[in-house]
KEDREN-309098 format. One record per residue (C-alpha): residue number from 1; x, y, z. Coordinates in steps of 0.5 Angstrom, whole numbers. Last residue first. Example, Ala and Ser with C-alpha at 12.3 -4.5 7.8 and 13.67 -1.06 7.14 Angstrom:
<nodes>
[2,[27,-2,14]]
[1,[25,-9,16]]
</nodes>
This chain:
<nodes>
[82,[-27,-18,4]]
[81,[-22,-22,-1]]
[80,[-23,-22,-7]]
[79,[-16,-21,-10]]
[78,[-17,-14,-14]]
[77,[-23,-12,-8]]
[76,[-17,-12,-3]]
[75,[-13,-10,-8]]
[74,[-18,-3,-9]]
[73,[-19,-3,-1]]
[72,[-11,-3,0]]
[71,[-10,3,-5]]
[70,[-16,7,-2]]
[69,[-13,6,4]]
[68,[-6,8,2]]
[67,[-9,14,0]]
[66,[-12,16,5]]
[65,[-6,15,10]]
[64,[-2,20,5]]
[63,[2,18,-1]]
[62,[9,22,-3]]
[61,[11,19,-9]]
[60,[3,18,-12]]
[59,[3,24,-17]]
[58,[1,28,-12]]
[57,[-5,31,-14]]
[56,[-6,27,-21]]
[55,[-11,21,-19]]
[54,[-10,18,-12]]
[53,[-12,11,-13]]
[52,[-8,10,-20]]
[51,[-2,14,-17]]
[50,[-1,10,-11]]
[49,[0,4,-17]]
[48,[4,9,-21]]
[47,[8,11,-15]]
[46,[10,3,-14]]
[45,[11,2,-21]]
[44,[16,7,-21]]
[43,[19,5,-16]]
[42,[18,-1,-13]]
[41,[12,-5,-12]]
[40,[10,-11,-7]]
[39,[5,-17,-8]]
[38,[3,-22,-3]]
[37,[7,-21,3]]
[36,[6,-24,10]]
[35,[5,-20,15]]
[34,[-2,-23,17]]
[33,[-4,-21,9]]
[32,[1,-16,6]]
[31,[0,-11,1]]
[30,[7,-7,0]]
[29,[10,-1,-3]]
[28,[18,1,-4]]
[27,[18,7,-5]]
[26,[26,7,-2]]
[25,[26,13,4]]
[24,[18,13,4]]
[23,[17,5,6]]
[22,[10,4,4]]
[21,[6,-1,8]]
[20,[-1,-3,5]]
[19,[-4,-8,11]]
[18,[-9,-14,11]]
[17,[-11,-17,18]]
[16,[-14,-24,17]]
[15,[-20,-28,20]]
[14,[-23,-25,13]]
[13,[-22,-19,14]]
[12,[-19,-14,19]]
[11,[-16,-7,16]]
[10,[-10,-4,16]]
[9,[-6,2,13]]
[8,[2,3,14]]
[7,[6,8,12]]
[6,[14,7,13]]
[5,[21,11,16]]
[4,[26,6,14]]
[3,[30,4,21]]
[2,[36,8,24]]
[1,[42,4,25]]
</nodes>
């Protein structure tokens, strides 16, 4: 069985390790701290919320690295951690 091929981004804060993870087969979006979740997305809501950091290029279905660096900075700042 083949596992969904997935982007991720981290970044170390707070004693913690946050991630955004983007599943590319379900769009399944996911901000986890320590591997444990805090707020996941599906389409569409996952699109917009790549969207609203990307701006119109890509329309946030296919998100690059940037992007899902952009989008775990701005949770980041949303929940006041780091």
């Amino acid at each position: 069985m083949l596992r969904p091929r997935s982007l991720r981004v981290t970044a170390q804060t707070e004693g913690a390790q946050m991630a955004a993870d983007y599943c590319e087969e379900t769009g399944r979006l996911r901000i986890l701290r320590d591997e444990v979740p805090l707020r996941e997305w599906f389409p569409p809501n996952s699109w917009m919320a790549i969207a609203s950091v990307a701006g119109a290029r890509n329309w946030g279905t296919r998100p690059d690295l940037n992007e899902l660096r952009a989008l775990l900075a701005s949770q980041m700042m949303l929940m006041n951690i780091g």
